[in-house]
N, C-alpha and C positions, 0 to 999 in steps of 0.2 A: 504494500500500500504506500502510496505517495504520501506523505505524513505533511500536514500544515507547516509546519516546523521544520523543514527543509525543503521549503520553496525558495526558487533563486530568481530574482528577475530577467524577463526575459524566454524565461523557459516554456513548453508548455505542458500543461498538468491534463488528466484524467484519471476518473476514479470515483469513485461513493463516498457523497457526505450528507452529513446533517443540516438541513436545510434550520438553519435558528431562528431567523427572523426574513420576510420578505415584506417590501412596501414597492407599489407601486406610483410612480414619481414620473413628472411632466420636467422634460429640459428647457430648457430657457427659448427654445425655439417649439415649444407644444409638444414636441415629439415623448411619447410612451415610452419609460423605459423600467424596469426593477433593478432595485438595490436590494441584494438578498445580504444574511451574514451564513456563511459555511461552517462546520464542526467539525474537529477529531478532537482523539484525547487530548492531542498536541497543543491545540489553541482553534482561536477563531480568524478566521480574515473575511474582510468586507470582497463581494463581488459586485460588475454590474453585469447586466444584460440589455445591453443595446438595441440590438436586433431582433425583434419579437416575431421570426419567422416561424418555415414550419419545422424548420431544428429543434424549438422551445417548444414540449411539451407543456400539457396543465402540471402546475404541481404549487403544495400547500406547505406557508411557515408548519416545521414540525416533522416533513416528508422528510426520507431519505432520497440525495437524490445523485444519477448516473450525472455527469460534468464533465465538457471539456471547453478546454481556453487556452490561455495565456496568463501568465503572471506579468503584473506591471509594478510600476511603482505612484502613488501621489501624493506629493509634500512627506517623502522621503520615508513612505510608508508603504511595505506591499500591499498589494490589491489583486482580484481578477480580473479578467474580462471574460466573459463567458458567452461561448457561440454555439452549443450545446447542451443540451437537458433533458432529459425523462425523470421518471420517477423509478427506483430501484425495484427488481422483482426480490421477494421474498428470498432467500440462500444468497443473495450478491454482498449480504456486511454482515457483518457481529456488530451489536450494538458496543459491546466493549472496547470495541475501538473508538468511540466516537465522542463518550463522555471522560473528560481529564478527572481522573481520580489520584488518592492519595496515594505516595510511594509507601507509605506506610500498613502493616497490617492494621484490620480494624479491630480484630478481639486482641492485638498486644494492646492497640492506644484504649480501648473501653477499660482492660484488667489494668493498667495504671490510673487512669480514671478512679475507679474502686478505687484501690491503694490511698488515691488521696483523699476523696472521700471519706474513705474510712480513718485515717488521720486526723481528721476533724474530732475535736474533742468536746467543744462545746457542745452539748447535749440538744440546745432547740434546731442549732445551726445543721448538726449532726443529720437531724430529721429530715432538714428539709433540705438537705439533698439528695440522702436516700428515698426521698416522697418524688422526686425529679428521677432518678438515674438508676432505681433499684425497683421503686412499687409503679412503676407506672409503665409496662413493657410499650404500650404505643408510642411516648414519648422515645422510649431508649430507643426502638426502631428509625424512628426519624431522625434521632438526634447523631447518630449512626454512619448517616449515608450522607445529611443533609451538609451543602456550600456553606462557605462561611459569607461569601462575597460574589456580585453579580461578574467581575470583572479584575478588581482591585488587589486581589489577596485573596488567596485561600477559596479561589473560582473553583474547587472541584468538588467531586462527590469526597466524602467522608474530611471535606475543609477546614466545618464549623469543629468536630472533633478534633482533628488537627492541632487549630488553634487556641482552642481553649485551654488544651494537654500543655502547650507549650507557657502560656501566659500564665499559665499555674504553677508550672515549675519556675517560671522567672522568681514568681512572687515567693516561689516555697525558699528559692535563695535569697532572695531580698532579706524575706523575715529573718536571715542567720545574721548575716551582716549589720540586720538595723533592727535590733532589741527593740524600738518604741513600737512595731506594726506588732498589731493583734493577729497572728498565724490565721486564727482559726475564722474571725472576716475574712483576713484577704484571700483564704486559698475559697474561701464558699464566692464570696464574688469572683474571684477570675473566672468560677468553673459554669458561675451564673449569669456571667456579664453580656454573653449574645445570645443567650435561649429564644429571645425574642425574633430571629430572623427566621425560627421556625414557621413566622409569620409573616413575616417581610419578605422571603422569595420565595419563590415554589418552588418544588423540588426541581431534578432534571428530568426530562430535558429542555426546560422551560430554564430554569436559575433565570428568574428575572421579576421583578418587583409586582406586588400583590398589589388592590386598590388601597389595606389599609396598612402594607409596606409603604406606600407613598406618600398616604395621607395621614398617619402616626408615627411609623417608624421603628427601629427594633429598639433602641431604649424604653421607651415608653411603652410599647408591648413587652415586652421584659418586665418590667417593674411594676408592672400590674400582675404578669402570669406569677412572678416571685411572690408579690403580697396575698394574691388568694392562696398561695400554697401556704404562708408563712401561717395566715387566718385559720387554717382547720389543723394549726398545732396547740394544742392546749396549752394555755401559760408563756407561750411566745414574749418574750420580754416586748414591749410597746419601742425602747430605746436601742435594742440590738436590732429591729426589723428596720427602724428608720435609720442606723446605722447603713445597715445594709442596702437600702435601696439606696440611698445618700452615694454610695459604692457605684452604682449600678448606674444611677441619672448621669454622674461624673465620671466614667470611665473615656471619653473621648477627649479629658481634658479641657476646653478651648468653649465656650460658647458659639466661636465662629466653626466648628466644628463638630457642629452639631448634639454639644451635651447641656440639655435642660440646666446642670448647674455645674461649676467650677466646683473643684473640687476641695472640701473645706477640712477632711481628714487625711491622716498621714495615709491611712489604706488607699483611700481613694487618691490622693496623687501617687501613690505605687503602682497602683491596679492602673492606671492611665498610661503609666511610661511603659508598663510593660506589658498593655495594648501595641502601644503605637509602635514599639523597638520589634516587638513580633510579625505585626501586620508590612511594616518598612523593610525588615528583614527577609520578608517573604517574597514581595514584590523585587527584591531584587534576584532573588535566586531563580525567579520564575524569570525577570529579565538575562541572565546570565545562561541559563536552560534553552532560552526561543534564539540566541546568539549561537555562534560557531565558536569555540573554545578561543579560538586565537584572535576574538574579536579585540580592537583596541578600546575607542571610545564609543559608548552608545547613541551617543546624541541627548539634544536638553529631555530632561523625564521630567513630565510636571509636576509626577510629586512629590520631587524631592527638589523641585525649581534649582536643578542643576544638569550638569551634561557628565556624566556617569562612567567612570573608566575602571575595565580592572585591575589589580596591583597584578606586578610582574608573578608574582608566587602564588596568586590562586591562577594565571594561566598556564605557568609550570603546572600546578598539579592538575589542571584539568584537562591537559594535555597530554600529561601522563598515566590518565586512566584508562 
């Protein structure tokens, strides 16, 4: 299979892909054309279709579809051009090809989950994430499989797990270093800080924003699914649940950033940095992944509003693997 992720410009491609998104779009001079986006594990690239001949079969965002073209480049970005189309018969893809999942196992990252879970010592706190990650098997299913990110970070199946796993263990080293963070907050917020985009994207092969992802958000859907859970624990301390959503509002840091509040506890500016070091960490190695090992510079990345090079010694070693 021709993989996303080792398109070269100029060349041309065929092959089965996931048809992600198509709109149909008027050029500046009337003319009819589609903008579709195409899928593999590997990534997504934007196509157009020009020429809406009899080449260009029916076919529907969501279809798997047969494709041939050209790769081009615009504003320094591949793209296709596509002069060919149907829709895939049944035995022509494995869907596993098509959706980018975690490099990771998922029953390793779930049973270190447990692990920390179960480290949690405060007793209400205890509960309620056993009430999330132990008593609630629909939950664990989803939570399981489910993106962390449309695009940004941790775009694949088993992401949001991924991520979480990792921002837990930032925080589980934090706490050794800095005596003032309360463990047993920080590690229940990191493990709870994006449950909410269980609502905010839909699964794959969709991974793309819900009506009340757009119009809420996953904070806010979070810190509500948190407080009903927290509600049907008897005795829940009133000052540890507002501790913890406190956690959970302020996890993106920044108001321009998206978080209902600036963060006013040590946890919550822990839980923040070690959001965003995970998420920006992330983003890079999935840029350093979609590159050819010997790449020099990447060019400006918005977001990190710089232009992105690798050190000599991570292209030795990834050279040398």
């Amino acid at each position: 299979m021709y993989y996303i992720k080792d398109y070269k410009e100029g060349e041309k491609f065929y092959g089965v892909y996931l048809c992600k998104t198509k709109q149909v779009n008027k050029s500046k001079n009337g003319k009819t054309y589609y903008n579709v986006d195409l899928q593999d594990k590997t990534g997504v690239i934007n196509g157009k279709i020009w020429e809406l001949s009899n080449a260009i079969e029916t076919f529907e965002e969501g279809d798997f579809v047969h494709v041939e073209g050209m790769v081009t480049s615009y504003q320094e970005k591949l793209q296709v051009n596509i002069n060919r189309v149907r829709r895939a018969d049944e035995g022509e893809y494995d869907e596993k090809e098509y959706f980018p999942v975690s490099k990771y196992s998922v029953d390793k990252m779930y049973d270190n989950l447990i692990k920390l879970v179960n480290s949690v010592e405060e007793e209400h706190l205890n509960k309620l994430l056993k009430g999330f990650f132990v008593d609630d098997p629909d939950f664990v299913k989803k939570f399981k499989v489910h993106s962390a990110a449309k695009s940004m970070h941790h775009g694949f199946i088993s992401g949001l797990l991924q991520h979480s796993i990792t921002v837990a263990n930032i925080c589980d080293y934090m706490s050794k270093i800095y005596p003032i963070l309360d463990r047993d907050l920080l590690i229940t917020s990191a493990l709870l800080h994006d449950v909410g985009k269980l609502t905010e994207l839909y699964p794959f092969p969709k991974n793309d924003y819900t009506d009340d992802g757009q119009l809420l958000g996953h904070i806010y859907i979070g810190a509500e699914m948190i407080s009903r859970k927290a509600d049907d624990i008897p005795g829940f301390p009133h000052v540890l649940k507002s501790e913890l959503l406190h956690c959970i509002l302020a996890h993106h840091g920044e108001l321009e950033y998206g978080s209902p509040k600036k963060p006013a506890l040590a946890e919550a500016l822990a839980l923040s940095h070690a959001d965003n070091m995970d998420a920006k960490m992330e983003a890079v190695i999935e840029l350093y992944e979609a590159n050819d090992p010997d790449t020099n510079w990447f060019g400006f990345q918005r977001m990190f509003e710089s232009n992105l090079r690798q050190s000599s010694g991570t292209v030795k070693k990834r050279l040398d693997k």
